[in-house]
C-alpha positions in Angstrom: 175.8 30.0 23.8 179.7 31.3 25.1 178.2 33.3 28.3 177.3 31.7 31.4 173.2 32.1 32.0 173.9 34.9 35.1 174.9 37.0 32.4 172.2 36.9 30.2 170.2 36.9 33.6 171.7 40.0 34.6 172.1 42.1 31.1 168.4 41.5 30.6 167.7 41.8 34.5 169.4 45.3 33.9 167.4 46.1 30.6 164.3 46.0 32.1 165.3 48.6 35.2 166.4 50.9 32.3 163.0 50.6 30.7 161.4 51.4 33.4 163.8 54.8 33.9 163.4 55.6 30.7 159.3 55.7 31.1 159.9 57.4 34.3 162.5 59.9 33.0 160.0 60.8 29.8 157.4 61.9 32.5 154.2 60.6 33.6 151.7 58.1 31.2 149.8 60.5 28.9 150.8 63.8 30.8 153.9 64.6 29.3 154.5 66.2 25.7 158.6 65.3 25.3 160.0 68.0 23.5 163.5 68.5 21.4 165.7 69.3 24.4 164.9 66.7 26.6 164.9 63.6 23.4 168.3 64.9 22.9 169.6 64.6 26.6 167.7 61.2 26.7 169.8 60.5 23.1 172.7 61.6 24.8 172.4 59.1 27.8 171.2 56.2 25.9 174.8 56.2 24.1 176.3 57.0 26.7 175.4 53.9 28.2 176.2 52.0 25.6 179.5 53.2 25.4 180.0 51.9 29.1 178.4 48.9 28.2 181.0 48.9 25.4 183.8 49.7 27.9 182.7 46.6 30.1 183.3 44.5 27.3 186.6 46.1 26.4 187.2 45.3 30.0 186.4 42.4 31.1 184.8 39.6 28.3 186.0 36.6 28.4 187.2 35.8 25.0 189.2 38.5 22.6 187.7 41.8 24.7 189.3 44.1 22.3 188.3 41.9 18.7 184.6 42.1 20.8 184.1 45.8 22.1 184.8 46.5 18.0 182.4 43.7 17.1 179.8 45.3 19.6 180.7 49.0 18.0 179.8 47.8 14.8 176.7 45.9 15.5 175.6 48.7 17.8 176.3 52.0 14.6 174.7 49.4 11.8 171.6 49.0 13.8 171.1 52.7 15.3 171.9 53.8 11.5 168.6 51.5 10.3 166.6 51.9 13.3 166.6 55.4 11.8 164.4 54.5 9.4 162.2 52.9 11.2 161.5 56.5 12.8 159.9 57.9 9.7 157.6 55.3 9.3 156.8 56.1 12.9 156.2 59.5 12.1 153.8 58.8 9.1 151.8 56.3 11.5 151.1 58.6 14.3 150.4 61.0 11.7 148.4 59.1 9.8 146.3 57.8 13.4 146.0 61.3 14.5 148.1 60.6 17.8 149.1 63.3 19.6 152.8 64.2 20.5 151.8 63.7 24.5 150.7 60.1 23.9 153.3 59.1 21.2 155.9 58.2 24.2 153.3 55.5 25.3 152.9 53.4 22.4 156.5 53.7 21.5 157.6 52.4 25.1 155.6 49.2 24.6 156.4 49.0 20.8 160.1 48.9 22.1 159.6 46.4 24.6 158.1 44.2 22.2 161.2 44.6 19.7 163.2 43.3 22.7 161.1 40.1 22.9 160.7 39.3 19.6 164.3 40.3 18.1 165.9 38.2 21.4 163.6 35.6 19.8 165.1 35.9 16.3 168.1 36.3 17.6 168.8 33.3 19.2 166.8 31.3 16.2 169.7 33.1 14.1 172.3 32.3 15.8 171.6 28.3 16.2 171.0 28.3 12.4 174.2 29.5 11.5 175.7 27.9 14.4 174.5 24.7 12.4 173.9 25.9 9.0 177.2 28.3 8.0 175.8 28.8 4.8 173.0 30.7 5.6 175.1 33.3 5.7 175.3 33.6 2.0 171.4 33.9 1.8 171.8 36.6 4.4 174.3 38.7 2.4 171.8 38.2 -0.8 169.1 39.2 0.9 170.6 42.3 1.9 172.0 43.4 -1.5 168.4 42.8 -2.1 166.8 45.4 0.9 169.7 47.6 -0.2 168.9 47.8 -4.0 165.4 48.9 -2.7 166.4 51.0 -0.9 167.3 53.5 -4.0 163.9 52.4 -5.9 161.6 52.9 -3.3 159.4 56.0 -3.1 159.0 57.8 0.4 155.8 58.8 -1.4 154.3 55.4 -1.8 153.3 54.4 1.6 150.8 51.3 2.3 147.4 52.5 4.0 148.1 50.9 7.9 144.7 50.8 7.6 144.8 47.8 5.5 148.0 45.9 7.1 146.8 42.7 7.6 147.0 42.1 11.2 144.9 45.6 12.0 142.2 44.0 9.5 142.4 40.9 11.3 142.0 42.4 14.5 139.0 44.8 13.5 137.1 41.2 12.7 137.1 40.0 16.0 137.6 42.8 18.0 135.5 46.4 18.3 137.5 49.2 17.3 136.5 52.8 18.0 137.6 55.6 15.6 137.9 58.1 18.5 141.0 58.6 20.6 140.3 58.8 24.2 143.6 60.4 25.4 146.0 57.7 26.4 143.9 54.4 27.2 144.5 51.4 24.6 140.9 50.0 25.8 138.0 51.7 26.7 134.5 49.8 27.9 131.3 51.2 26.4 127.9 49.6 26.3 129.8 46.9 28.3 132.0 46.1 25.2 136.0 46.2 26.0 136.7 48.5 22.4 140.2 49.1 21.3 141.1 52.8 20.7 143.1 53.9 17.4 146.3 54.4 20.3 146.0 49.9 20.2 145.6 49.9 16.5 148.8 52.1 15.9 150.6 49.6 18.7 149.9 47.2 16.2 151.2 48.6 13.0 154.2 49.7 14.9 154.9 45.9 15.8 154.3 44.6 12.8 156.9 47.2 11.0 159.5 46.6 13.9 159.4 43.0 13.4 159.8 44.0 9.6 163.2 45.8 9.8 164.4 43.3 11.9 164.3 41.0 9.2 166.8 43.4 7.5 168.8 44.7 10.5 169.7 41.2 12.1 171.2 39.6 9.4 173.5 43.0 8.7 174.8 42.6 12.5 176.0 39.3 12.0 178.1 40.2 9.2 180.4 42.2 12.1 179.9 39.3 14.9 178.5 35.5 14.8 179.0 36.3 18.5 174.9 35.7 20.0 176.0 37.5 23.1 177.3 40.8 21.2 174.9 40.7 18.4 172.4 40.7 20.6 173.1 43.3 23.2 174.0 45.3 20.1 170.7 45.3 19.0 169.2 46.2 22.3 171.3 48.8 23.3 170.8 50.5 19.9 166.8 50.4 19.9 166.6 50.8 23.6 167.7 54.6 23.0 165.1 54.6 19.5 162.4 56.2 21.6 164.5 59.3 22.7 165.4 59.5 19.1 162.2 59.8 17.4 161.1 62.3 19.3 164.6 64.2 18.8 164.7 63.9 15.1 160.8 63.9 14.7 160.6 68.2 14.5 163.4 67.9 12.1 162.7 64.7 9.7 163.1 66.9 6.4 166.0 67.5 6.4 166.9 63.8 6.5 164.3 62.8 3.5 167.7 61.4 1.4 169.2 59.4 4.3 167.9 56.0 2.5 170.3 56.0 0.1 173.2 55.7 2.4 171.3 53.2 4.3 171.2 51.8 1.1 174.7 51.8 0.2 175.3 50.6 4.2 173.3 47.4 3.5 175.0 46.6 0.1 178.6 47.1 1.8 177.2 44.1 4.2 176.0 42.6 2.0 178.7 42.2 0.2 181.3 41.3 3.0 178.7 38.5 3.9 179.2 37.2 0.6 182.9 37.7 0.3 183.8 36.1 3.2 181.4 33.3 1.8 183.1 32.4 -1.2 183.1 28.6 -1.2 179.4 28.6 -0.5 178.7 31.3 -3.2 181.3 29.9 -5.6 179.5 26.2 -5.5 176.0 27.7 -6.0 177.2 29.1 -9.0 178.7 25.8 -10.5 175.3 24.1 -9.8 173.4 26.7 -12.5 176.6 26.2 -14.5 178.6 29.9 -13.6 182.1 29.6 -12.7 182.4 32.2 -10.5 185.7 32.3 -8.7 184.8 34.8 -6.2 187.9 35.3 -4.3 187.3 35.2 -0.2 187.9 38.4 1.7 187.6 39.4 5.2 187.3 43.1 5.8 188.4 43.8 8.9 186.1 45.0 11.6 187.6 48.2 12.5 187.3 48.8 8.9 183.9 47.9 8.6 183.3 50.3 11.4 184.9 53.3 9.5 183.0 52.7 6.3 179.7 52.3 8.1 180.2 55.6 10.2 181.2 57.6 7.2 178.7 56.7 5.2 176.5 57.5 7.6 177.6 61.0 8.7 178.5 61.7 5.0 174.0 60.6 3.7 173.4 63.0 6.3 175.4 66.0 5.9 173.9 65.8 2.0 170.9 64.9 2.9 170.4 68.3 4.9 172.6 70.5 1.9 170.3 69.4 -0.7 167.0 70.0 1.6 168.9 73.9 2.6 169.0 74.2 -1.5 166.0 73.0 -2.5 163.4 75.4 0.3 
């Protein structure tokens, strides 16, 4: 797919060393309670990285660096501004489990390195259906003017019971599960049964929602880049560093309850310069139910895109904290 195998060899080569750092770095397996200071050094790194990452593309990719390190920037700020909200659902899981701080690190280590699997997975799938399917892209950009409508209806208030997501249900019918935690074992063995711990069943929920806001995230990165290489290490570079984050913007969640809505707004604006750059495909759809659309195209550039993303961001969460300040 454009890069020669030894890179994707050596990018995921490298991924896997700096998961294995990271685990290291956040201290030893169920010993270590991570506190503010040391998720936001860890945030600091983790985007510090990337920016090298987005230096080396600058630098040295073989086609359009400069068109490529933007793509990358984009990709990269769209998906760390969603994976944000993939952190409060975190929260109200471990909550909601009764998992301690001190174990949290655990099952969000191998929650992340199953995003890596299954989002390379998607992906690729992704990119071989536009690759042969263009207009998929139009289904894309309706899909997220979709998730971004939501995103202004939905009540933080109205969260589904993990207890009854389908795949823990599933699971408790053919496997034991225990209702005790026994500090930071997934598995413990008791009457000789193997019995999952509520640690496992809170690995599961956390996969299943992960492979949930992919299905929204994905498709918004390849409205900046149809480039597999950079939409992918986009994606992993921005929920590599999702781990640090939690726990950095865990003590202070509150104060970003209103940060939806400019996710909201961020998925619409994709949305929308999916479908504008679309026009053909979206223009014929409407001829066949008998509108005459005439939806002109329009390419917003990517450094543009950029700008609009970032201060939309920055800007949800400056109010987002002013109205929680007013309203204690």
């Amino acid at each position: 797919m454009g890069m020669p195998m030894w890179a994707w060899i050596v990018f995921y080569t490298a991924v896997i060393m700096m998961l294995i750092a990271d685990l290291k770095m956040f201290g030893k397996k169920g010993q270590h309670e991570v506190n503010v200071g040391e998720a936001l050094r860890m945030t600091a790194v983790w985007i510090a990285v990337s920016l090298v990452f987005c230096a080396g593309i600058y630098l040295f990719y073989p086609v359009e660096p400069h068109e490529k390190a933007v793509e990358f920037l984009a990709g990269y700020l769209i998906e760390k501004s969603l994976s944000m909200d993939n952190l409060f659902v975190f929260l109200m899981l471990f909550t909601f489990f009764g998992i301690e701080r001190k174990y949290q690190h655990e099952v969000l280590f191998w929650g992340i390195f199953g995003a890596l699997v299954l989002r390379s997975i998607f992906i690729f799938a992704g990119a071989a259906m536009v690759e042969r399917f263009e207009w998929i892209l139009g289904i894309f950009g309706l899909f997220l003017l979709y998730t971004g409508a939501k995103m202004f209806t939905h009540d933080d208030d109205d969260h589904m019971d993990p207890s009854k997501n389908i795949f823990v249900k599933l699971f408790r019918r053919i496997f034991p599960v225990t209702d005790q935690m026994h500090g930071d074992r997934f598995f413990i063995v008791a009457n000789g049964k193997r019995i999952a711990t509520p640690l496992f069943v809170a690995l599961i929920v956390i996969e299943n929602s992960v492979v949930a806001f992919a299905v929204d995230s994905i498709p918004a990165v390849f409205s900046v880049s149809r480039d597999p290489f950079i939409v992918l290490t986009s994606n992993i570079f921005a929920i590599l560093g999702l781990r640090a984050l939690y726990f950095a913007l865990a003590a202070i969640a509150k104060y970003f309850k209103y940060l939806k809505y400019g996710l909201g707004i961020i998925l619409i604006f994709v949305g929308l310069k999916m479908l504008l750059a679309m026009n053909e495909y979206v223009n014929a759809l409407g001829e066949l139910v008998g509108l005459h659309l005439n939806v002109p195209h329009v390419e917003v550039p990517t450094p543009l895109s950029l700008a609009i993303i970032f201060g939309v961001l920055a800007l949800s969460m400056i109010f987002s904290v002013i109205i929680t300040r007013k309203k204690e």
